[in-house]
Structure formats: structure tokens, C-alpha cells
C-alpha positions as CSV (number, residue, x, y, z in Angstrom):
1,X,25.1,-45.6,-34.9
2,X,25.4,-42.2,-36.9
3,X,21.7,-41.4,-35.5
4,X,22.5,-42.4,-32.1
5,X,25.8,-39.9,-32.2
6,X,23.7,-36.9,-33.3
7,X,20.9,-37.2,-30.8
8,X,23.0,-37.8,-28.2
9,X,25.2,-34.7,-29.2
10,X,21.9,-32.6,-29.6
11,X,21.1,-34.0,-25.7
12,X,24.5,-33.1,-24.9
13,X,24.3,-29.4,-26.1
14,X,20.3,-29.5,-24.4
15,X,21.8,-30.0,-21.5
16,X,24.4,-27.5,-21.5
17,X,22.4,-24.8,-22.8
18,X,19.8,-25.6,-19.8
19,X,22.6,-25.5,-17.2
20,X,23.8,-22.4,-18.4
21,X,20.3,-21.0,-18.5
22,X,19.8,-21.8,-14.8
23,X,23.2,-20.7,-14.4
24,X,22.2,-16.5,-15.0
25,X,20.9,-15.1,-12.8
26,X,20.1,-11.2,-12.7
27,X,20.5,-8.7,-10.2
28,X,18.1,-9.2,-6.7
29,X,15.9,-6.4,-6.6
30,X,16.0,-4.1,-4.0
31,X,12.7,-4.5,-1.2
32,X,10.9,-1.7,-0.1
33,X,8.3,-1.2,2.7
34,X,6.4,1.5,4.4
35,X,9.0,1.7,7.5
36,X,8.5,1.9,11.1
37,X,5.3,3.9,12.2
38,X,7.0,6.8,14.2
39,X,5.0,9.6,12.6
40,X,3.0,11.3,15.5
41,X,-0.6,10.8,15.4
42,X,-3.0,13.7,15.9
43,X,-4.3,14.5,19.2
44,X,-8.0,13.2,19.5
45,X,-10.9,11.9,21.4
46,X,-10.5,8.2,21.8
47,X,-13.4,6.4,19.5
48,X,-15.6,3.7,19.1
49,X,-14.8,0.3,18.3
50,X,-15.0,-0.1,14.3
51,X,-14.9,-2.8,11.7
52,X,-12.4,-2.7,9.1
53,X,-13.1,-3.9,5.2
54,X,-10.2,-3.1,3.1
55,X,-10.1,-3.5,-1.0
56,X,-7.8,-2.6,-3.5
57,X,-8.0,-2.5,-7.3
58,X,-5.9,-5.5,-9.1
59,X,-2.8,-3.7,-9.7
60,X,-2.7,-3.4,-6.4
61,X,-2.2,-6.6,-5.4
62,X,0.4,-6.9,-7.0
63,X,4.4,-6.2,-5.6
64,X,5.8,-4.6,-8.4
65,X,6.6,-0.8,-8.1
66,X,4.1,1.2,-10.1
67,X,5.1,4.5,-12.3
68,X,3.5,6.2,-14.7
69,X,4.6,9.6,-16.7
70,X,1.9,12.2,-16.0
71,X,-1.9,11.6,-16.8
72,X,-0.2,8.5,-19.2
73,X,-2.8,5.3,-19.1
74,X,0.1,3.0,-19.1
75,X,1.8,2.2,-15.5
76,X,4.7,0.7,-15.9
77,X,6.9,-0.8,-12.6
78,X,10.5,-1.1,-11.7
79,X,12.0,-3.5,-12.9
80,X,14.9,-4.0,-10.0
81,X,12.6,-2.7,-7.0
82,X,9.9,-4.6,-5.3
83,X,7.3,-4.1,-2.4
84,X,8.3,-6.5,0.5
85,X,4.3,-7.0,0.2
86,X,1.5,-6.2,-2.0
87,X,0.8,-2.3,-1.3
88,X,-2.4,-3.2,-0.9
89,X,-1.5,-5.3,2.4
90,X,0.8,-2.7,3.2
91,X,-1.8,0.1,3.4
92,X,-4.1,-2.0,5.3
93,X,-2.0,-2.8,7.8
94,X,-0.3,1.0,8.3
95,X,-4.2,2.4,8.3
96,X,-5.6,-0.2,10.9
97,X,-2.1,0.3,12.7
98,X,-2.7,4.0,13.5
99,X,-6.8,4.4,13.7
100,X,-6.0,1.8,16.7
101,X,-4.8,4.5,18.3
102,X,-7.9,6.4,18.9
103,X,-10.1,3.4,19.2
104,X,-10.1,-1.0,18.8
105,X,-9.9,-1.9,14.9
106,X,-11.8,-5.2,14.5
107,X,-11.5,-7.3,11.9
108,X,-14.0,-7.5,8.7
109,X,-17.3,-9.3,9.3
110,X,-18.1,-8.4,13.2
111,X,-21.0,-7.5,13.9
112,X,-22.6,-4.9,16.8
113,X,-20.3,-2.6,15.3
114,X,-19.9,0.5,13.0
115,X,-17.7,-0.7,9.6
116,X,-15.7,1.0,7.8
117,X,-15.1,0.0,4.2
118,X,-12.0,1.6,2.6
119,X,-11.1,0.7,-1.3
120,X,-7.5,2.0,-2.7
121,X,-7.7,2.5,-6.0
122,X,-4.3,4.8,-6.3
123,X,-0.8,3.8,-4.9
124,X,2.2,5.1,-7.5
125,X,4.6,7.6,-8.2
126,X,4.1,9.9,-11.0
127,X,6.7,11.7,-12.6
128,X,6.3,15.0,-14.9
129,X,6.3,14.3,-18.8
130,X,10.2,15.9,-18.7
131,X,11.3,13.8,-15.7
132,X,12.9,16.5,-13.7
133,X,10.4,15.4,-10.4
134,X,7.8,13.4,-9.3
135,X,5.2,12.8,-6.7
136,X,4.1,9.5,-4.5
137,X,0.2,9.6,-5.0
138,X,-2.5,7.9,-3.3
139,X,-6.1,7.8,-3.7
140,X,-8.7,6.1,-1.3
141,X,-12.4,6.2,-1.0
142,X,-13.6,5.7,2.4
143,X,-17.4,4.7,3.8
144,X,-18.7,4.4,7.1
145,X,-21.9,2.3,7.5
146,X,-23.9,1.5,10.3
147,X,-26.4,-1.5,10.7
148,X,-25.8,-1.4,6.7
149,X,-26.8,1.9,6.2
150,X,-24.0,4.7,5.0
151,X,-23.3,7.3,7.6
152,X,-21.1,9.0,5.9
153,X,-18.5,8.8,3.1
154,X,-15.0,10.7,2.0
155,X,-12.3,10.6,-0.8
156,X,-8.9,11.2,0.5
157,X,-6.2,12.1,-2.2
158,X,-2.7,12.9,-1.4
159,X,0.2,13.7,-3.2
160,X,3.9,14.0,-1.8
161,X,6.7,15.6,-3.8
162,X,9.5,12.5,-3.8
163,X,13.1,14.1,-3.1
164,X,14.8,11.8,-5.3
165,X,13.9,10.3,-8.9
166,X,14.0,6.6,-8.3
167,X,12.1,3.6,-6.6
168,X,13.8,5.1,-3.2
169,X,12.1,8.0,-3.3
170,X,9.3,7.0,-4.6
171,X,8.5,4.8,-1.7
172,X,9.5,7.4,0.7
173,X,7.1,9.8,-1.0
174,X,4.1,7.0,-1.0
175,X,5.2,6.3,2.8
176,X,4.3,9.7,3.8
177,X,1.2,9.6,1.6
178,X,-0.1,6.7,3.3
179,X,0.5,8.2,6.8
180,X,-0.9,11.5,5.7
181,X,-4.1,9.5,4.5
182,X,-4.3,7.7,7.9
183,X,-4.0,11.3,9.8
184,X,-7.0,12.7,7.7
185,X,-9.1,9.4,7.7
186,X,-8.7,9.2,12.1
187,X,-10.0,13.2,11.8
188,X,-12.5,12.3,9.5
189,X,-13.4,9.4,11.9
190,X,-13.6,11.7,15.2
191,X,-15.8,13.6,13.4
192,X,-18.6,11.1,12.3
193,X,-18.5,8.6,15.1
194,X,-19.9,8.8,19.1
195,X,-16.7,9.0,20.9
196,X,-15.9,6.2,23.4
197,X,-17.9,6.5,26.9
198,X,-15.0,8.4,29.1
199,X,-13.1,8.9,26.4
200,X,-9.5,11.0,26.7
201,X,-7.5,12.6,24.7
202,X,-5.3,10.2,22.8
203,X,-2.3,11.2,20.5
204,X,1.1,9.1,20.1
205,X,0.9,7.1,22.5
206,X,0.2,3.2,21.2
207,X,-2.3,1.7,23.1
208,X,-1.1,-1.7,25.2
């Protein structure tokens, strides 16, 4: 009988421990995207269609917010902010978003078309060793192949001074970044590949 009293006092206080445990919660963290797309686009020649293959490094992939101080090798991420989606979707989509401006973005694996392979291998904010500022920093390589053969190939780097020290302005800062990036990658673009037969000037305009 004794034995039967302790264990079920030890289930008793199991289960009360466990409720109170599922009980606390913490604090939701706070969601962050890259905004609407109202950022004008540069005025160029409409393009030819293109194939899109987009990769990001692991970390990427991840939601969490990265920081790092300086050159430091460890990122670290916030722990009460989140991306609404892995940065690395988020980038895709904002990049195909606006090169569809100057010409059709088709998706990875069709053929007949020029591709262009992008890998993202930086998406943070940065801060200075003392912490009085910090910067949202991207980092892309880009390559344009054609019938499997490069064409041509660019780095893109950006980095945008954040206006406040927090997730906030951190993802404010990459936001710019990433359309900044997308402005210099459809120039880049313009450049390498034929233009579209009777092709017009295109700018902000979304095409229907």
C-alpha cells in the first residue's frame, strides 16, 4: 500500500510539473518579410525569356534572423524575431519578382532558354565590434549559361547602413539590399542578353 502511495504521488507531481511546463509559454516572436515591392525599377530594354535556378547556403534556409559582430565567424540569430519565410525563399521570389519586369522568368529546368543560376551565400546584418551601427549585407554570385555553356558571370555585394540597432532595422536594411541587388542584377542582365524582338523601354510598370 505504502509503494502504491509513493508512485502514485510521484505520478501526481509528474503530472503537474508537465502541465505547468506546457503551461509557459514565451513571448511570440515578432515576423518580418521583405515588404511590398514599390521600389521603382530601372528603365530598360525589355529582355529575353530566362530560366531561373536559385540556391542558397544552409543557413539560409533557415528563418531565424542572422547577426554577426564584424568579420566574427560565429552568426548568431534573434532570438524573439523571425523571417515569415526562409530568406532564401524570400530572395528568390523578390529577384524573380522584379527581373519579370523586363522580360518572362521561367521556372528552373526549361529548356530553349538562356538560365540563369544565382547562389546566395550572404543574407545578415553586421554590426561594428562597439555596437554603435550596423549594416544589412548581402552577397550573391550570379551565372548566365546558354545551351550549358557560361556566357557570363557577376558577384553582386551590397551593404545598407540599418537606421536602427535591432531585428527592425536590420530587415529594413536587408530589404533594401535585396532590391538594390535585383536593380544591378536586371542591368547586368540587359547587358549580356539579346533584347526581346520589338522590345520597349520598360521601367515600373508590372507587366499583366
Amino acid at each position: 500500500m505504502l509503494k502504491m502511495k509513493r508512485s502514485l504521488a510521484i505520478l501526481a507531481v509528474a503530472l503537474v510539473l508537465g502541465g505547468c511546463s506546457l503551461g509557459k509559454t514565451g513571448p511570440t516572436p515578432t515576423l518580418y518579410d521583405l515588404g511590398a515591392d514599390l521600389r521603382p525599377a530601372p528603365t530598360l530594354a525589355a529582355r529575353a525569356p530566362l530560366s531561373l535556378s536559385f540556391t542558397a547556403v544552409p543557413t539560409l534556409a533557415d528563418v531565424g534572423m542572422i547577426w554577426r559582430i564584424g568579420d566574427s565567424a560565429s552568426p548568431r540569430a534573434y532570438a524573439q524575431a523571425r523571417w515569415a519565410a526562409a530568406p532564401s525563399e524570400l530572395v528568390r521570389l523578390r529577384l524573380a519578382e522584379r527581373l519579370s519586369r523586363q522580360g518572362a522568368v521561367l521556372p528552373e529546368g526549361v529548356t530553349g532558354v538562356p538560365q540563369l543560376q544565382i547562389s546566395l551565400t550572404r543574407f545578415e546584418q553586421v554590426f561594428q565590434p562597439d555596437g554603435s551601427a550596423s549594416t544589412g549585407q548581402l552577397a550573391l554570385q550570379a551565372v548566365l549559361l546558354s545551351d550549358r555553356r557560361v556566357v557570363a558571370q557577376r558577384r553582386i555585394e551590397r551593404a545598407v547602413p540599418a537606421a536602427s540597432q535591432d531585428a527592425a532595422g536590420g530587415a529594413t536594411a536587408l530589404r533594401q539590399a535585396t532590391d538594390e541587388a535585383a536593380d544591378e542584377l536586371a542591368q547586368w542582365l540587359a547587358q549580356v542578353m539579346p533584347a526581346a524582338s520589338g522590345a520597349a523601354a520598360s521601367g515600373g510598370a508590372r507587366p499583366r
